[in-house]
C-alpha atoms as a printed R data frame, in Angstrom:
    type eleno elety resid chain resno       x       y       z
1   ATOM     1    CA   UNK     A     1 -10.902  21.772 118.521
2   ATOM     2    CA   UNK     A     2 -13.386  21.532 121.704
3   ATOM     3    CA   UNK     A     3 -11.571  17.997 122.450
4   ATOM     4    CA   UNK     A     4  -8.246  20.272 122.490
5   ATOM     5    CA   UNK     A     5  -9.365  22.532 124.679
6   ATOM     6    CA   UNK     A     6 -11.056  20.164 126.574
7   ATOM     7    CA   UNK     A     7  -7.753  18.622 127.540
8   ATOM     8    CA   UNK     A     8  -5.742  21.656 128.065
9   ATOM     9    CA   UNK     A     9  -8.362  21.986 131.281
10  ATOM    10    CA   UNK     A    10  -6.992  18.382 132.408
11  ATOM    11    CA   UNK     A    11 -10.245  17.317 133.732
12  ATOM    12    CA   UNK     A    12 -10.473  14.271 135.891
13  ATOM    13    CA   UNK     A    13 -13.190  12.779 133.765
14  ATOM    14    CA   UNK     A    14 -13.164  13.160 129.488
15  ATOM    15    CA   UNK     A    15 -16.235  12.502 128.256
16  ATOM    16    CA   UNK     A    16 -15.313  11.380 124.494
17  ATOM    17    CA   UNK     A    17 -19.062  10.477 122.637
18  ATOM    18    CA   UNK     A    18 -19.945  13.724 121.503
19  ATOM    19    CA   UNK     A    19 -16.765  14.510 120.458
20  ATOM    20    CA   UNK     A    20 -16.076  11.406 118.216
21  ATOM    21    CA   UNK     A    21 -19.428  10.804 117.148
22  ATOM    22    CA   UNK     A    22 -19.631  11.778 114.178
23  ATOM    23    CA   UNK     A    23 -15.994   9.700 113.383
24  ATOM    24    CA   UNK     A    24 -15.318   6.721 111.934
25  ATOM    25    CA   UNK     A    25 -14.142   3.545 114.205
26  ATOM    26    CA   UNK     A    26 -10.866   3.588 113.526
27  ATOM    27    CA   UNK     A    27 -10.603   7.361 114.244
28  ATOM    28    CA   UNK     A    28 -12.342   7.422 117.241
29  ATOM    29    CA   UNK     A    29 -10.222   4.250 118.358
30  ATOM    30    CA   UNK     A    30  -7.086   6.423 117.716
31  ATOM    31    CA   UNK     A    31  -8.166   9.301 119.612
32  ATOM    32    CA   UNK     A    32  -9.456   7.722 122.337
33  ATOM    33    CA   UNK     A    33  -6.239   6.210 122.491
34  ATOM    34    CA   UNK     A    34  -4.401   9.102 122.264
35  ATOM    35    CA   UNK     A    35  -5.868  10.382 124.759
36  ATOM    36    CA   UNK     A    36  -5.480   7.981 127.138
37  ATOM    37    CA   UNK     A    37  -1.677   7.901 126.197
38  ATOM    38    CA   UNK     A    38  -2.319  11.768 127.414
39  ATOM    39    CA   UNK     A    39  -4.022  10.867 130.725
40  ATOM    40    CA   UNK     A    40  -1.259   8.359 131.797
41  ATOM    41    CA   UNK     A    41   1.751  11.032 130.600
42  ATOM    42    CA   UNK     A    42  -0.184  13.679 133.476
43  ATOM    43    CA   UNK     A    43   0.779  10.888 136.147
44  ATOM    44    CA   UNK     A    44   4.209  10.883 135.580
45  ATOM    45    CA   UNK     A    45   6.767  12.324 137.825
46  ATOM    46    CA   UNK     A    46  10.240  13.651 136.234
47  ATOM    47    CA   UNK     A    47  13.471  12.185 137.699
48  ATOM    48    CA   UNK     A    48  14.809  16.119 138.508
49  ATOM    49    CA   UNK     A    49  11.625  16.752 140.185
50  ATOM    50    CA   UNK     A    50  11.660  13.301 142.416
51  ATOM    51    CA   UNK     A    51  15.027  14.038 143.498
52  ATOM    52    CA   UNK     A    52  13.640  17.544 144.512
53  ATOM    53    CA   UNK     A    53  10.963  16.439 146.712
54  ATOM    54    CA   UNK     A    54  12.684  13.478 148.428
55  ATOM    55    CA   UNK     A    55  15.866  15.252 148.835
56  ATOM    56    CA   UNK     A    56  17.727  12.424 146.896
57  ATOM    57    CA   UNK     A    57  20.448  12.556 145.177
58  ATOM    58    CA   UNK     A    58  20.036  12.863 141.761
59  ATOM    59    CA   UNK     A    59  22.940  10.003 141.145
60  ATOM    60    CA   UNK     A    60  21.161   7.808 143.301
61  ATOM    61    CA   UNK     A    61  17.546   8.412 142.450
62  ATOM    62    CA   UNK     A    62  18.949   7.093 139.050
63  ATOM    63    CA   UNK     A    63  20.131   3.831 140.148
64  ATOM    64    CA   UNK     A    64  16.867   2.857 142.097
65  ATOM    65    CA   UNK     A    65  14.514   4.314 139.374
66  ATOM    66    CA   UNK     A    66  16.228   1.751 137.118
67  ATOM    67    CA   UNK     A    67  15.638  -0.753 139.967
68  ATOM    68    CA   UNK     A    68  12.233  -0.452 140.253
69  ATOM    69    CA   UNK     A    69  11.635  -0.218 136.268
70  ATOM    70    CA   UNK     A    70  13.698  -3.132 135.960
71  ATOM    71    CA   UNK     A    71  11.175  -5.010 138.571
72  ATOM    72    CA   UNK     A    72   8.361  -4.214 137.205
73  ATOM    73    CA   UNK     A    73   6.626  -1.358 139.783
74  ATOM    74    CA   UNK     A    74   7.159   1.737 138.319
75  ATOM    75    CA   UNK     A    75   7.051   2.767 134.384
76  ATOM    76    CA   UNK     A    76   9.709   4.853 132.938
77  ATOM    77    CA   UNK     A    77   7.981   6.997 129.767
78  ATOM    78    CA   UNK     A    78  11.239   8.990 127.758
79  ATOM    79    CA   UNK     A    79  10.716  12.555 125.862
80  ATOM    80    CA   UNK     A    80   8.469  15.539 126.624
81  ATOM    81    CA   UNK     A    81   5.863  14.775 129.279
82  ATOM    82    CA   UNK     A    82   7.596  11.781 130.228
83  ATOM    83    CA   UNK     A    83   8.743  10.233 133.518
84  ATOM    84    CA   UNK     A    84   8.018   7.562 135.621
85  ATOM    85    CA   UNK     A    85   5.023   6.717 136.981
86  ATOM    86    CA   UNK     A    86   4.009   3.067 139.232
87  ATOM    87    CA   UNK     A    87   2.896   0.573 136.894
88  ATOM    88    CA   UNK     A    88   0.231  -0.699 139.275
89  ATOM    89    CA   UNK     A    89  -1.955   0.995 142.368
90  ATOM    90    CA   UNK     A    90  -0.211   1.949 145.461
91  ATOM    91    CA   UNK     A    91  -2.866  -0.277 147.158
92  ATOM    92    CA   UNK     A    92  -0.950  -3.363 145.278
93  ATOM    93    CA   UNK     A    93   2.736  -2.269 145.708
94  ATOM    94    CA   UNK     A    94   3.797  -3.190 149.778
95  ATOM    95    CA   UNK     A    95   6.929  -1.883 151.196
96  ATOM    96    CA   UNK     A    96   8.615  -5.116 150.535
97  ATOM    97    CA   UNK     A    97   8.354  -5.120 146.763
98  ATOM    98    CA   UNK     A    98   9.960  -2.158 147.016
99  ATOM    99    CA   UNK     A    99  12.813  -3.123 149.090
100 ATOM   100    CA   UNK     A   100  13.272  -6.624 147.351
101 ATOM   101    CA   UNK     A   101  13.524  -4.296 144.156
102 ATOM   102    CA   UNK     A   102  16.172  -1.825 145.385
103 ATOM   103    CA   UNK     A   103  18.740  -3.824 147.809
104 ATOM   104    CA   UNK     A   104  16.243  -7.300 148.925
105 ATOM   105    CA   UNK     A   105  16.423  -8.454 152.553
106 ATOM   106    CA   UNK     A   106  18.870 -11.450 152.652
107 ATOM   107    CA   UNK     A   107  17.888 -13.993 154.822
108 ATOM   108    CA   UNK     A   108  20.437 -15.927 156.875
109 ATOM   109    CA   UNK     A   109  20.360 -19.469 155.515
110 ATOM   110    CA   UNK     A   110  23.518 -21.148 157.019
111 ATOM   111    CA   UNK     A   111  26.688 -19.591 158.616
112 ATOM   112    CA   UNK     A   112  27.579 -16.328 157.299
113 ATOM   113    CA   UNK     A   113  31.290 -17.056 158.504
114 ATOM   114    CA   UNK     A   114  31.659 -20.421 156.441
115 ATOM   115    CA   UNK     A   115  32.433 -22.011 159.479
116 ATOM   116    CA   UNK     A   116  32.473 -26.326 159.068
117 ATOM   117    CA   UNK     A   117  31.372 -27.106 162.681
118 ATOM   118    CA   UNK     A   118  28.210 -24.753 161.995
119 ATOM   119    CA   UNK     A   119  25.548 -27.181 159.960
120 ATOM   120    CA   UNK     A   120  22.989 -24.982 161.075
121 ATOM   121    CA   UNK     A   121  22.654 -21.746 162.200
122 ATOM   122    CA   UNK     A   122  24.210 -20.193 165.686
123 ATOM   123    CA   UNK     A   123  22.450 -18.501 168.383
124 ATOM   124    CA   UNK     A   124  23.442 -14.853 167.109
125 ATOM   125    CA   UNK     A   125  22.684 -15.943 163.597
126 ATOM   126    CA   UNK     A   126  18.880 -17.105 164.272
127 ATOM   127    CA   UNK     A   127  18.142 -14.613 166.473
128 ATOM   128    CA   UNK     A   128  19.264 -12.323 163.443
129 ATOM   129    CA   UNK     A   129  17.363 -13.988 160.942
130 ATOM   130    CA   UNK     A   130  14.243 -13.988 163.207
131 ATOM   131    CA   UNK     A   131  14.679  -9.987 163.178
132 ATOM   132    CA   UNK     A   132  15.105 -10.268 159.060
133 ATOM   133    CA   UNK     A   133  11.811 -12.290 158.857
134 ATOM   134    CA   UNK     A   134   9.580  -9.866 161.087
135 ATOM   135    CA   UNK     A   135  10.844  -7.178 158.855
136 ATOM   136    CA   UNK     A   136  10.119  -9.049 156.163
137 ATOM   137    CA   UNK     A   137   6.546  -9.769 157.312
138 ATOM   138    CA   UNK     A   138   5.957  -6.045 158.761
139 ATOM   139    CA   UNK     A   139   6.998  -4.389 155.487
140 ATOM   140    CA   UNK     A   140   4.977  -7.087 153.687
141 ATOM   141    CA   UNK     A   141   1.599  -6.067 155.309
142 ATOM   142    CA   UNK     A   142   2.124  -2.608 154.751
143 ATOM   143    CA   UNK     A   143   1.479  -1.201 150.972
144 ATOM   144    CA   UNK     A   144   2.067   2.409 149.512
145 ATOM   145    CA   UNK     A   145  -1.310   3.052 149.371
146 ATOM   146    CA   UNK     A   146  -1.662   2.996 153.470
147 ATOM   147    CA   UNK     A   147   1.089   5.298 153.794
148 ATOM   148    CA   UNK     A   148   0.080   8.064 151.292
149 ATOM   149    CA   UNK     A   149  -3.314   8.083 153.029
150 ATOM   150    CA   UNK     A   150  -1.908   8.538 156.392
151 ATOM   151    CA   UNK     A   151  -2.745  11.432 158.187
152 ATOM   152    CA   UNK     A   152   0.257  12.153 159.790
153 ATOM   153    CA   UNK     A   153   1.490  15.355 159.744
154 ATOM   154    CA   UNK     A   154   5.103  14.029 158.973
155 ATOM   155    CA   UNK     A   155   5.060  13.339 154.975
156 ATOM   156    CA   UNK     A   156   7.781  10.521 154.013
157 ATOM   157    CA   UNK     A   157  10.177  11.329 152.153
158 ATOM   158    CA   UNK     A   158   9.473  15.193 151.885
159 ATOM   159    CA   UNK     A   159   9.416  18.503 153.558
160 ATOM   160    CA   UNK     A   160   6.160  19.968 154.802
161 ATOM   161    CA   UNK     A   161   5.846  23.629 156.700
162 ATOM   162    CA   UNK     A   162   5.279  21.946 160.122
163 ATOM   163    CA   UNK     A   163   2.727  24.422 162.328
């Protein structure tokens, strides 16, 4: 009953020994792992309320949260107290994994036109696919982490009362 009430508090930190100590293994194994099934259900964000606070469109939301579940960076968790949640830190997720998962940055490899007499690429073309490959590398040195700790007054993605 105190470990119940315990976690209605949500508390950042669950202190589980005195609670379980008088258990068996195998019981205090379960808890502890159903609480920690608890812990990682408080992190994750509903679809309806994503689409809230970013201001996209539900329809859409949909299609890139099964992009980025499909990828690997974000967790999808069905039922009550699910959601979806990133599947590793921000610190470890740059803006390019998250691009490459939703619509990647094709590089320009040979002539985009088909054109024969063009065995390598044009002018126009390189130039282009110079700009692709600094985005590429600016987007790759920048993670999620970095941005949420920014302390811009602007917050991506969301509306803030601006003083």
């Amino acid at each position: 009953m105190v470990l119940l009430r315990a976690i209605q508090l949500e508390p950042n930190v669950l202190l589980l020994d005195e609670p379980t100590a008088a258990l068996d293994d195998e019981t205090t194994h379960l808890i502890e792992q159903l609480v920690r099934g608890w812990c990682d259900d408080r992190d994750a964000e509903r679809a309806d309320a994503l689409a809230g606070q970013t201001k996209v469109p539900r329809r859409y939301l949909n299609k890139v949260l099964k992009d980025l579940v499909q990828s690997g960076l974000v967790t999808s968790r069905p039922g009550p107290g699910g959601g979806y949640s990133l599947s590793r830190s921000p610190d470890e997720i740059t803006i390019l994994d998250v691009v490459n998962a939703v619509g990647p940055l094709e590089r320009i490899r040979h002539c985009p036109l088909g054109l024969p007499s063009h065995t390598e690429l044009c002018p126009l073309h390189r130039e282009l696919d110079r700009a692709y490959a600094a985005t590429e590398e600016a987007f790759a040195g920048v993670t999620l982490g970095q941005i949420l700790r920014s302390k811009d007054r602007i917050v991506p993605l969301c509306e803030v009362e601006l003083e």
